[in-house]
N, C-alpha and C positions, 0 to 999 in steps of 0.2 A: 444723618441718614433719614431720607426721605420714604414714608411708605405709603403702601397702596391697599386698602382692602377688598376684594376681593370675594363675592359673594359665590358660595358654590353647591350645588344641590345635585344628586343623581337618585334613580329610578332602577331596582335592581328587581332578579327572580332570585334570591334568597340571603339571607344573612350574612358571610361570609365571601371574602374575595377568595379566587383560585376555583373554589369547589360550583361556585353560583357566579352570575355575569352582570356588570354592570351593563345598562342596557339605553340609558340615556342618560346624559351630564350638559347641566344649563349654569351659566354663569354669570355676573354683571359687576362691574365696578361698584360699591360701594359709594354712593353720592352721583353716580353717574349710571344710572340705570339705562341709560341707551347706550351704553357698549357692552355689547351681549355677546355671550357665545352658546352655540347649542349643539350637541350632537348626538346623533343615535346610532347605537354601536352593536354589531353583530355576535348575537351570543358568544363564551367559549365553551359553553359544556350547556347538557342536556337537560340536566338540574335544574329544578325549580321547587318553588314550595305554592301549593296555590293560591294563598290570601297574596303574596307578591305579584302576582302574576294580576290578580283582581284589581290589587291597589293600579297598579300599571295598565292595566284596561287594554292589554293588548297583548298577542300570542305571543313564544319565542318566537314560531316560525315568520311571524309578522315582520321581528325585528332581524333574523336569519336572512329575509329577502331584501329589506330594506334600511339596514343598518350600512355604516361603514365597517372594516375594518377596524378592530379595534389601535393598531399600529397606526395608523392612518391619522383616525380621530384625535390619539391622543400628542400627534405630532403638531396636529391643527390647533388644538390645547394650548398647550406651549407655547404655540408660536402667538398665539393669540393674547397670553399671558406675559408674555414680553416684549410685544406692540400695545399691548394696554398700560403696562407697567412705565414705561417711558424712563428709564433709567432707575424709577424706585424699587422699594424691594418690597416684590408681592407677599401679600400677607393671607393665605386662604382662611377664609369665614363659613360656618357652617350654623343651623342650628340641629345640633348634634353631630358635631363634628366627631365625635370618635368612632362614627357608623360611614360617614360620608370621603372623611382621610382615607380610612383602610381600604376603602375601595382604589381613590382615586390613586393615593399612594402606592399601591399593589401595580394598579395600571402602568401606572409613570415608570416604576423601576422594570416590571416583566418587558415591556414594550420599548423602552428607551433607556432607559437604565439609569435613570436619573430624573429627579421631578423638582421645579423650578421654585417650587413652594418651599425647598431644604425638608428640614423632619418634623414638623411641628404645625399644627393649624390651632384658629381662637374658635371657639365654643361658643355658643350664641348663650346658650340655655347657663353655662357658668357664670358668663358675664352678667345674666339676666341675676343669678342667685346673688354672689357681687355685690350687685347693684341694689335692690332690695333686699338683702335678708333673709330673703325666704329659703323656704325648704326645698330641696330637691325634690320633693311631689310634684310643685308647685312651680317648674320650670315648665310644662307637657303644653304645647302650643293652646288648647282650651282654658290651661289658666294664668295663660300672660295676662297681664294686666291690660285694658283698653287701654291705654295713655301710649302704649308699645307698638299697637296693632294698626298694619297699616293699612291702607285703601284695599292691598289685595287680597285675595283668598285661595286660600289652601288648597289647589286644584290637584296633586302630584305628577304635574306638568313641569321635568327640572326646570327649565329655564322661568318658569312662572311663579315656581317658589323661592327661587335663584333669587328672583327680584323683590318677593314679598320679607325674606328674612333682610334682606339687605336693608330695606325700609323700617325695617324691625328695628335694626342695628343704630343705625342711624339715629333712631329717635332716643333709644339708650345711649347712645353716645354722648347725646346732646342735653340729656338729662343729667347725666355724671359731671358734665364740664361745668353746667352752670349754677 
């Protein structure tokens, strides 16, 4: 069994799926940064919290006019995820994946009712601890290690940190093997 990883990062107005909206989801192949996907999705609720809303530098109603559907987007998702996947078995990457799954996950089954990823995504920040020892303080993107970090920066632009953790990944990757 051949796999694929699969870098994934979204942009929300609050904590929790259902109650607050994911509002944009950026993607990229792991080793292959130019197969991207990006999209930005139309609230579902009115909800917000305002430091989210800051982080995201942009109104609901911003993303209410100029979002897709979120049905829509997350069909584009998928379908994007198994034209990338090529037969192997997608493997979703996050760092802090158990903020970024619940979302995505929530998306995938409300809207489709099923999500290509199965039930389970890899943690960037675990594999990060894993890997050196350290302490779960010590996973917070200011204290990865420079040896980890890659060219890009931490914009909260999904698809920009889509690409920045994947680079992440990668270089722990590559660290662990040799």
């Amino acid at each position: 069994m051949v796999e694929v990883y699969i870098s994934v990062d979204i942009e929300t107005s609050g904590p929790i799926p259902g109650k607050y909206s994911m509002l944009s989801l950026g993607a990229c192949e792991v080793g292959r940064a130019d197969r991207r996907f990006y999209a930005e999705l139309r609230p579902t609720s009115e909800r917000f919290v305002p430091n989210a809303m800051k982080v995201v530098g942009r109104s609901l109603a911003e993303f209410a006019q100029m979002g897709q559907e979120p049905g829509e987007a997350m069909r584009a998702f998928r379908d994007w995820v198994a034209e990338t996947s090529e037969g192997r078995v997608p493997i979703f990457v996050a760092f802090n994946a158990a903020f970024d799954w619940s979302f995505v996950n929530w998306y995938f089954h409300t809207y489709l009712e099923g999500n290509p990823f199965g039930f389970a995504g890899l943690d960037i920040k675990s594999y990060y601890m894993g890997l050196t020892g350290c302490l779960w303080a010590d996973t917070r993107l200011s204290r990865i290690d420079g040896e980890f970090k890659s060219g890009s920066s931490h914009s909260h632009n999904a698809l920009e940190d889509s690409v920045e953790q994947a680079e992440m990944f990668e270089l722990m990757r590559a660290r662990s093997k040799g």
